[in-house]
C-alpha positions in Angstrom: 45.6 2.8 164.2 44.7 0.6 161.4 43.2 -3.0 161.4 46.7 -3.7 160.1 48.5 -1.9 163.2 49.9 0.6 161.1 48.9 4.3 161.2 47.6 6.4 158.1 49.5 8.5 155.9 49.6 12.1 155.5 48.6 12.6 151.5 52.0 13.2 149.6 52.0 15.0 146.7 54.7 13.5 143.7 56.1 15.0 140.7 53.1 15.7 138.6 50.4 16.5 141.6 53.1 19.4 142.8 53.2 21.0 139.8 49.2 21.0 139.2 49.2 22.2 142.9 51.9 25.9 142.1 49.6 26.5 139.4 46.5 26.2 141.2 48.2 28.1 143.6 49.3 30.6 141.5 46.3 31.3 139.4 43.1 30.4 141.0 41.0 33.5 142.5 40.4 31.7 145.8 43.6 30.5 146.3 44.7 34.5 146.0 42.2 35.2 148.0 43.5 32.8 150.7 46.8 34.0 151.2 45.7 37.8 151.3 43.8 36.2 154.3 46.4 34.8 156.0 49.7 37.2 155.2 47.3 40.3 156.5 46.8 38.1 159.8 50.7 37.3 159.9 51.4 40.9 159.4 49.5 41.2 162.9 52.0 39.0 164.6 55.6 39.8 166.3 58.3 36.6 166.2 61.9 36.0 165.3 61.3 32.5 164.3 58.5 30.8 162.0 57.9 27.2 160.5 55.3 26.1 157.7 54.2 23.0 157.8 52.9 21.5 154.7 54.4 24.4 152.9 53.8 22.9 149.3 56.3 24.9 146.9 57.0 28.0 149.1 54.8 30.5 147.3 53.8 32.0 150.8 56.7 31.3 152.5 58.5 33.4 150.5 55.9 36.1 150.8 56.1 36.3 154.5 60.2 35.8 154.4 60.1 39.4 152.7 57.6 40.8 155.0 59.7 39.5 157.8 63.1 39.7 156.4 64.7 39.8 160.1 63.0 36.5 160.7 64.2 32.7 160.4 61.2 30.9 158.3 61.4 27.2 157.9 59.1 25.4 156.0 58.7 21.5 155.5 56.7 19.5 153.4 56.7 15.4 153.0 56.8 15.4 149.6 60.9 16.1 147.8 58.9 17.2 144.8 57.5 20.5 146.8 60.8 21.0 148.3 62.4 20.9 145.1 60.2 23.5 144.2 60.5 26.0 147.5 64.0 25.3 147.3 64.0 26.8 143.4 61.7 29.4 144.0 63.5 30.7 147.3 66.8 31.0 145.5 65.7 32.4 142.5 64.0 35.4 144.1 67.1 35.1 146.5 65.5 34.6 150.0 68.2 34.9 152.7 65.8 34.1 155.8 64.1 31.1 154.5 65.1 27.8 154.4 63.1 24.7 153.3 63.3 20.3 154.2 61.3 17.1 153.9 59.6 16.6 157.2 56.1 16.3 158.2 53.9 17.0 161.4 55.3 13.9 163.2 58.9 14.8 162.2 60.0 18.5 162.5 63.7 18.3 160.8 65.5 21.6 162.9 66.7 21.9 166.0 64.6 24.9 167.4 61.9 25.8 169.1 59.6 28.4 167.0 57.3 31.3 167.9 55.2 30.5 165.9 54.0 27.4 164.0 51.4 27.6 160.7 49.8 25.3 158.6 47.6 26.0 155.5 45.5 23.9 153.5 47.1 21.1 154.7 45.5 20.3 157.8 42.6 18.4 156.8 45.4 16.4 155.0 46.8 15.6 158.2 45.8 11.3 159.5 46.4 11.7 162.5 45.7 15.1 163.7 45.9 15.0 167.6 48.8 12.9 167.9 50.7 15.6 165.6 49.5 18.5 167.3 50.8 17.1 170.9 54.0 16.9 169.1 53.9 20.2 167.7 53.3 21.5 171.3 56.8 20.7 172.1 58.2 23.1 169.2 56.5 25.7 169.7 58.6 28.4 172.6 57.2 29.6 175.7 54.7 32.3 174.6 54.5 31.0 171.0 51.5 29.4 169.0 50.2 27.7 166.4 48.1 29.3 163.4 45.9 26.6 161.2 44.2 28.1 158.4 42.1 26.3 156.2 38.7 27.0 154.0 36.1 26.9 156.3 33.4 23.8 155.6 29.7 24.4 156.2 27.9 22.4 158.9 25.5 21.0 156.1 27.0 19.9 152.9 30.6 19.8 151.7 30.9 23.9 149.8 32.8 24.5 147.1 36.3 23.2 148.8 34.9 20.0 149.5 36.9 17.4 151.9 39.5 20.4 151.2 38.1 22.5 154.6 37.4 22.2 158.0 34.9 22.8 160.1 34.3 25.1 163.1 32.6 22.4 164.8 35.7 20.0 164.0 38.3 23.0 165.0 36.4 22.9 168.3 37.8 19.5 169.3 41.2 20.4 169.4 41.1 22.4 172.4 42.2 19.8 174.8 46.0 19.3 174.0 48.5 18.9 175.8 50.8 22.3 175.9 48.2 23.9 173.8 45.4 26.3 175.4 42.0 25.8 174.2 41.5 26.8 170.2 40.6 30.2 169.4 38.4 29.6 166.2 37.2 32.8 163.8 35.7 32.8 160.6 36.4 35.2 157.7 35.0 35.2 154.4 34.8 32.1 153.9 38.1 31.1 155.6 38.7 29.7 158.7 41.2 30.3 161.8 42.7 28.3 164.3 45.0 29.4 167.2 46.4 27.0 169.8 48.8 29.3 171.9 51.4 27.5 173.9 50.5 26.9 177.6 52.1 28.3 180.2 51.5 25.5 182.6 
């Protein structure tokens, strides 16, 4: 909490910062790079049901909606500016498994329970991290997980991503949540994994 007894925010991207981020997205080397990363590691998985959170304009969502076009993916995002944009981009490459709505971490908009739950470069964007992954526990179905990806931060120094990472000491800390098994943290070029399965207890 605050010295005001409020919480912090989540960053929330407007008009003008969404649009800066789908062509960063769509253009950078590292950001191509990134979701290589993460939609061979999807690929990996089985489920029937997925939800992004923080899914910006729905560049990857819509990736792994056609790799997994049996599936129902969900992705929310506070900011009506990136819906706007997953919402356009979904229907213009006419996605029928994918369906997009304001929500945040805190505030999971439908009424499921998902197999699994992922999150990408929005993370460290994330106030108050704990409390949101508690909640997140109790949307995730028996057997399911969570997936955090992120650029992986060195221990010394802030790398080329800056405050934009996270680190495998910090991913570390989140292995005592409620519902959630301990994190299983990998590294990859660069790039770092989390996986919080769902407990069974």
């Amino acid at each position: 909490m605050s010295m005001h007894g409020k919480e912090p925010k989540d960053e929330n991207f407007g008009f003008f910062t969404s649009r800066l981020y789908k062509v960063f997205s769509n253009t950078f080397p590292s950001m191509k790079s990134f979701y290589s990363f993460i939609l061979s590691d999807i690929a990996n998985y089985k489920f029937s049901s997925m939800l992004d959170i923080g899914c910006g304009p729905g560049i990857l969502d819509v990736k792994i909606a056609q790799m997994f076009p049996k599936a129902k993916i969900c992705g929310i995002d506070p900011s009506k500016d990136m819906i706007k944009q997953a919402d356009s981009l979904s229907k213009r490459m006419d996605i029928k498994n994918l369906e997009f709505a304001i929500g945040k971490n805190t505030e999971i908009p439908f009424d499921l329970q998902f197999d699994i739950v992922i999150t990408t470069l929005s993370f460290h964007h994330w106030a108050v991290k704990r409390k949101a992954l508690e909640y997140i526990a109790k949307r995730i179905a028996p057997r399911g997980k969570m997936a955090i990806y992120e650029f992986l931060k060195p221990e010394k120094g802030m790398g080329i991503s800056g405050s934009h990472s996270l680190s495998v000491r910090e991913a570390n800390t989140y292995s005592n949540i409620p519902g959630l098994e301990p994190a299983k943290v990998s590294t990859e070029k660069g790039f770092i994994k989390v996986i919080l399965e769902k407990s069974s207890k």
